[in-house]
C-alpha positions in Angstrom: 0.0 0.0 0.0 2.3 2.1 0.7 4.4 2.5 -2.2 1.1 2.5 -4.3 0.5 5.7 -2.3 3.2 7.5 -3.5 3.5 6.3 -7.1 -0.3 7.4 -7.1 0.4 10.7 -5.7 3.6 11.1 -7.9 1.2 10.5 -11.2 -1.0 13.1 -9.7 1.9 15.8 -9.3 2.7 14.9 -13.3 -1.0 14.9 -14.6 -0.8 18.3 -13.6 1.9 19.1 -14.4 4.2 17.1 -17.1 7.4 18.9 -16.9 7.9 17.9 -13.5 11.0 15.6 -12.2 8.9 13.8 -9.8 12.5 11.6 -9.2 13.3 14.9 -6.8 10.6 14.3 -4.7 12.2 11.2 -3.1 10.4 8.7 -1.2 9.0 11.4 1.8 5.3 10.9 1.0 4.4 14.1 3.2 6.6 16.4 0.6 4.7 14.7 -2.4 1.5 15.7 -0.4 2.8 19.0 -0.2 3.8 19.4 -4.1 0.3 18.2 -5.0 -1.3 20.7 -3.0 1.0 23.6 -4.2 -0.1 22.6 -7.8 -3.5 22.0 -7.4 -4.6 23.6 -3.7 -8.3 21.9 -4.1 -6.8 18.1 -4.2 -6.1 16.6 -0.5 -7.1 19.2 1.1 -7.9 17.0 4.4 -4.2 15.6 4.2 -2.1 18.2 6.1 0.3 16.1 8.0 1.3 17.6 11.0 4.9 16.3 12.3 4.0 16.3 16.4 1.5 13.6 15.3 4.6 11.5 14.7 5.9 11.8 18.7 2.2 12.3 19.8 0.5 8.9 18.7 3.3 7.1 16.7 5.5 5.5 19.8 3.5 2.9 20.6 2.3 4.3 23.7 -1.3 3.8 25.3 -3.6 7.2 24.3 -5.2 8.5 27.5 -8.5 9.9 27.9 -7.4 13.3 28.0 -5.5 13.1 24.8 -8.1 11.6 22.8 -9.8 15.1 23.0 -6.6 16.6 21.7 -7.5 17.9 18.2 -4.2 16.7 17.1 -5.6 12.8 18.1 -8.8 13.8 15.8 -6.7 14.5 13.0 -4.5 11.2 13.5 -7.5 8.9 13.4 -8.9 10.3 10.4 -5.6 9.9 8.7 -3.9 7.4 10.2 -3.1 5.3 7.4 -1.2 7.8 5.4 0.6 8.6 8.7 1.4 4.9 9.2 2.5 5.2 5.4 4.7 8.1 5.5 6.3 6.6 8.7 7.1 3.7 6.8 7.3 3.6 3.6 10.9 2.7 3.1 11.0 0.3 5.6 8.2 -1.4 3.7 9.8 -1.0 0.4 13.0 -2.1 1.4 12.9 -4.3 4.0 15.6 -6.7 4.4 18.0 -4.0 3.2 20.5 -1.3 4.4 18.1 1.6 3.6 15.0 0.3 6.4 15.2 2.0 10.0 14.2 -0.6 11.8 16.3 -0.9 15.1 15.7 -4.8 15.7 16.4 -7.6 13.3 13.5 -8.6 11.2 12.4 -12.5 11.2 10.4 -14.3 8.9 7.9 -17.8 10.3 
């Protein structure tokens, strides 16, 4: 899914616009967001992804009650899979390689 994501959103940046070396936007599927909406500000307009969502809900730590009224939680549940995506994505596409940041060898059963 998740390199489907970005290959979609990087044939969305050149349907608008042709000329562009997508290859520049890298793998970082937040600054493909980003280009998409610069182009074309009425596409994704519910996909702002806001980087304290990252240390906020992304550590694998229990959300308390309080924090579930946090707008920022709001905005993570809605969107969670193209956080979980962006997190990701290179671990997922190249897992069992140097490029992944995973910090704990990887088995397969």
């Amino acid at each position: 899914m998740a390199h489907a994501a970005e290959l979609y959103l990087k044939a969305t940046v050149l349907k608008i616009d042709p000329a562009f070396n997508v290859l520049r936007l890298g793998h970082k599927i937040d600054d493909i967001i980003k280009k998409v909406q610069e182009l074309e500000p009425s596409l994704l307009t519910s996909y702002n992804l806001r980087p304290a969502i990252y240390e906020k809900y992304m550590k694998g730590q229990l959300v308390t009650f309080e924090q579930s009224a946090d707008p920022d939680y709001e905005e993570y549940i809605k969107n969670q899979e193209m956080y979980w995506v962006s997190k990701f994505l290179l671990d997922l596409k190249y897992l069992g390689t140097i490029h992944n940041h995973f910090l704990k060898p990887l088995g397969f059963s």
